[in-house]
C-alpha positions as CSV (number, residue, x, y, z in Angstrom):
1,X,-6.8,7.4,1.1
2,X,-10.5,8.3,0.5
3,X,-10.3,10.5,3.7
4,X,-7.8,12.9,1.8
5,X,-10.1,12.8,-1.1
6,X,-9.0,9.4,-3.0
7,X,-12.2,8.1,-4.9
8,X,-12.2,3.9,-5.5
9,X,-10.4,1.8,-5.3
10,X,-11.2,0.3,-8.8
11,X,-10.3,-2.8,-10.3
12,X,-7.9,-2.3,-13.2
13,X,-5.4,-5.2,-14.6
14,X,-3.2,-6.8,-11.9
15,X,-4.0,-3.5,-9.4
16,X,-6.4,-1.8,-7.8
17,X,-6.1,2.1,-8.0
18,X,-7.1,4.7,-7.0
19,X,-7.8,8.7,-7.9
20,X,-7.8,12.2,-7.1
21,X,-8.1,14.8,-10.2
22,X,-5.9,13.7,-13.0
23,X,-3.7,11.3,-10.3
24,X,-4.3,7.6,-10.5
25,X,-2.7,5.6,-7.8
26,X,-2.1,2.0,-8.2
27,X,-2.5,0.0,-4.9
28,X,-0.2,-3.3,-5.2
29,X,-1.8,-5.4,-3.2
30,X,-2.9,-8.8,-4.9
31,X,-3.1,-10.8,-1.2
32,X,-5.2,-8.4,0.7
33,X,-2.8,-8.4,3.6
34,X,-1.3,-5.8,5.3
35,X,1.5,-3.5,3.2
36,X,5.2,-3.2,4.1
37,X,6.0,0.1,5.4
38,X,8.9,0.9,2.3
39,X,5.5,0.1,0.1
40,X,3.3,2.5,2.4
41,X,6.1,5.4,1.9
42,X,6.4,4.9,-2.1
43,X,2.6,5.4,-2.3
44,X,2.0,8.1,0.0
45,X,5.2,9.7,-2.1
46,X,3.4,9.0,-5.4
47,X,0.4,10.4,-3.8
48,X,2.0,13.5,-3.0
49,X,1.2,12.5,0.9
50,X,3.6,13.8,3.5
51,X,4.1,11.8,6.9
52,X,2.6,14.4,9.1
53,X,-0.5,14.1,6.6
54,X,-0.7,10.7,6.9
55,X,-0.5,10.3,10.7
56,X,-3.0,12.8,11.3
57,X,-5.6,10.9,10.2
């Protein structure tokens, strides 16, 4: 995420998050394991990432 311009994460309540301008992305992550890909697809959607994006890096 940092790679297209994400600053953090931050610690914030339950989450981490994360931001870019006035977005703030929560990362759901409390056991610092790998994510499920339906998780990976509803934050790159939140973060206005498309696929192509995302698999280019």
């Amino acid at each position: 995420m940092r790679q297209l311009g994400f600053d953090g994460p931050y610690s914030g309540g339950k989450h981490q998050f994360m931001s870019k301008g006035n977005l703030t992305l929560r990362i759901p992550n409390p056991h610092q394991t790998d994510i499920g890909r339906e998780l990976l697809i509803r934050i790159l959607r939140q973060a206005g990432i498309n696929k192509d994006e995302w698999e280019q890096l």
